[in-house]
N, C-alpha and C positions, 0 to 999 in steps of 0.2 A: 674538416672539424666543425666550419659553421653548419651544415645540414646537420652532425650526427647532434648537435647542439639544440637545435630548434627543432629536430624528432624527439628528445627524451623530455625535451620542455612542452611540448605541446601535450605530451601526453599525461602526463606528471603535474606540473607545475600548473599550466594553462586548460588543465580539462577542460572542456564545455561543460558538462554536469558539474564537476565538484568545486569548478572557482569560478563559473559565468553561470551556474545552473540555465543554461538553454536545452532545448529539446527535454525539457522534464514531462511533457503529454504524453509522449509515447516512451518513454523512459519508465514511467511509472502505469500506461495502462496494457504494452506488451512482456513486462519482467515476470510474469506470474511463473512461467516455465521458462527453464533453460534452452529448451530445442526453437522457443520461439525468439527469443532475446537472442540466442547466435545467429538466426535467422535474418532478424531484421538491424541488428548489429553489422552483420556483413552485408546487406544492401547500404547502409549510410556508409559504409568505407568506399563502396565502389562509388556510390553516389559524389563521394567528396574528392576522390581521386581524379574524377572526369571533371567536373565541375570547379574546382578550383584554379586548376592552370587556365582552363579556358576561361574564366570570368578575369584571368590576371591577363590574359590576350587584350582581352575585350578592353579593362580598363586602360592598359599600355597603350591600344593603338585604335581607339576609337571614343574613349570616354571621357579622358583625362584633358583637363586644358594644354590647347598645344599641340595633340595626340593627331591630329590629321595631317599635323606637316609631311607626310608623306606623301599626302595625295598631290602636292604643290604651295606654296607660300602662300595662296589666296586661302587656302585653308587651316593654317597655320593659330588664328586665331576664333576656333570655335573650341567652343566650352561645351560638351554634352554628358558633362559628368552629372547632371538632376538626371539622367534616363539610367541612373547605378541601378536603382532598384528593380525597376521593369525587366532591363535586362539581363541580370542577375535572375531575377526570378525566373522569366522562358527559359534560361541555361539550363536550371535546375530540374524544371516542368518537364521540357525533355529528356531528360536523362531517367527521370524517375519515372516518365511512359516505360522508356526502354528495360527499367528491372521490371517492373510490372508485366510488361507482356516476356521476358526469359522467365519470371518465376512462375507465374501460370503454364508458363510450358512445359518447363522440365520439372517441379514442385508442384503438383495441384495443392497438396496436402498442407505447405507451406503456406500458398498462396491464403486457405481459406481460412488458416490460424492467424494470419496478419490480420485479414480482414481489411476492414478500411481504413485500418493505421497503415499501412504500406502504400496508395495514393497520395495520403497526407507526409508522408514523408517531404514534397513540394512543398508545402509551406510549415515543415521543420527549423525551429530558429534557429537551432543546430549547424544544418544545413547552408543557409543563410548569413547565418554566422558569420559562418568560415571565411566566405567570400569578402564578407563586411570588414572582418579584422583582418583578412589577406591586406586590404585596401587603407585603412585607415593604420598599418603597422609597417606599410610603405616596402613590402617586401621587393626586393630588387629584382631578382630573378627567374627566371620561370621555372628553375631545377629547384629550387626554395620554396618556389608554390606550391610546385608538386609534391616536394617533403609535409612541408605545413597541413596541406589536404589530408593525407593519406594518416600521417600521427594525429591530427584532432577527429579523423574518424575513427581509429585506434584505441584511442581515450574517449571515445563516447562508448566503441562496444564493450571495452574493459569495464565502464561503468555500470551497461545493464547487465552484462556477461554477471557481474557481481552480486549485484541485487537480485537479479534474477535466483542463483546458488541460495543465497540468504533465505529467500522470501519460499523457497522450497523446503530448507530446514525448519525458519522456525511453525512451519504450517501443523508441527508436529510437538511446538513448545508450549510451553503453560501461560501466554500473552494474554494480561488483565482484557475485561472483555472490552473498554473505553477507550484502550489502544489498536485493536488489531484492525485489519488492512490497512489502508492510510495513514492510521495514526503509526502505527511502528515502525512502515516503512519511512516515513518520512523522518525518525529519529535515527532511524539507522542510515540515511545520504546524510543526515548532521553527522554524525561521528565517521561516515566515511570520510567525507571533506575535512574533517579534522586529520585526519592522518593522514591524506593526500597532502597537505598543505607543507605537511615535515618533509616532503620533497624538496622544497625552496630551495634547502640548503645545499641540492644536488651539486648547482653550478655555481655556487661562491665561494669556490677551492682559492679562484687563484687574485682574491681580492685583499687579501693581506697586502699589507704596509710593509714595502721594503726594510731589511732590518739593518739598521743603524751599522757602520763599519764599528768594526772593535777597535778602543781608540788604546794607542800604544801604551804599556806600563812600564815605568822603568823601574829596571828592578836595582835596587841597591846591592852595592858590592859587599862582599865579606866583609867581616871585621876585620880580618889576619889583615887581609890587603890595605884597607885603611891605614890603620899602623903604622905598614913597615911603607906606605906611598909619607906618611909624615915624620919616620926618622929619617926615610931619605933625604926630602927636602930641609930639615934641620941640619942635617951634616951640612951639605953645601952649603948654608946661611954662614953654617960655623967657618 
């Protein structure tokens, strides 16, 4: 229940775009077309999938204070949690060589619509991100990394997956001339993130306030019964 929990939140509630807006550079300068925005949508999933569990390795058993105790008790006491960043960042660097040279191979076509946004993917804050709030949200486990990764890059492709659809329709809409490119698009991530945000309510089903016991009523007896219970007792007086 806690994975499927921290999969619909990460995607929903905690977008990267529509509640942290990160990665908006190549959010906003690969959406023009849908075949490019699926494209480069599913390199950040694989990129965050690989990348996440291993930067939670990395923080567990090398970064973190304390995190050498393994090596023996004299090591017990080193702190190399300032190197998050650096190394967080090679995690990433390599991985994003690695979609680079598969989608030049199997995608030329792919490859040459990304362009130079698809190296940059490496210093996507997006990307980055993930790793950052993997760390600072103290996730426990590494099947939990792995969820977290794979949903917040899910909710990054649904985001340009989105915009991208939009930004193809309205290319054919009557948009004043002071708003179009940038300007529309960037009203249209305000009003998506407004409706992203009505997600909240997903997981606050079961936060109601236990409801009060039903407190006993006693219900009064007939009239007949009254009565005939006071000539009884009057007889025997008498």
């Amino acid at each position: 229940m806690e994975h499927i929990e921290l999969f619909f939140k990460s995607i929903f509630i905690d977008n990267m775009v529509f509640a942290t807006f990160l990665g908006m550079c190549s959010y906003l300068a690969v959406s023009k077309k849908v075949a490019t925005a699926v494209g480069l949508g599913a390199a950040v999933i694989f990129v965050m999938l690989i990348t996440v569990p291993l930067n939670w390795l990395l923080d567990h058993y090398l970064l973190q204070p304390g995190a050498l105790a393994w090596l023996g008790e004299g090591y017990a006491d080193y702190d190399l949690s300032f190197l998050s960043f650096i190394m967080f960042i090679a995690t990433i660097a390599t991985m994003v060589q690695l979609v680079e040279i598969v989608v030049e191979k199997f995608s030329p076509s792919l490859y040459n619509s990304l362009g130079i946004f698809l190296p940059l993917i490496a210093v996507n804050c997006a990307i980055l991100g993930g790793s950052l709030f993997m760390q600072s949200r103290e996730i426990p486990t590494l099947g939990l990394a792995t969820v977290y990764g794979v949903s917040s890059g899910i909710g990054w492709f649904l985001a340009i997956l989105a915009i991208a659809a939009i930004r193809e329709k309205i290319r054919y809409s009557n948009v004043p001339p002071a708003l179009r490119g940038l300007g529309i698009t960037f009203i249209i991530t305000g009003l998506m993130a407004i409706g992203f945000m009505s997600f909240g309510g997903m997981l606050t089903g079961g936060d109601e306030a236990p409801k009060e016991e039903s407190k006993t009523v006693k219900v009064e007896e007939p009239v007949k019964d009254k009565i005939e219970k006071e000539l009884a007792n009057n007889t025997e007086n008498n």
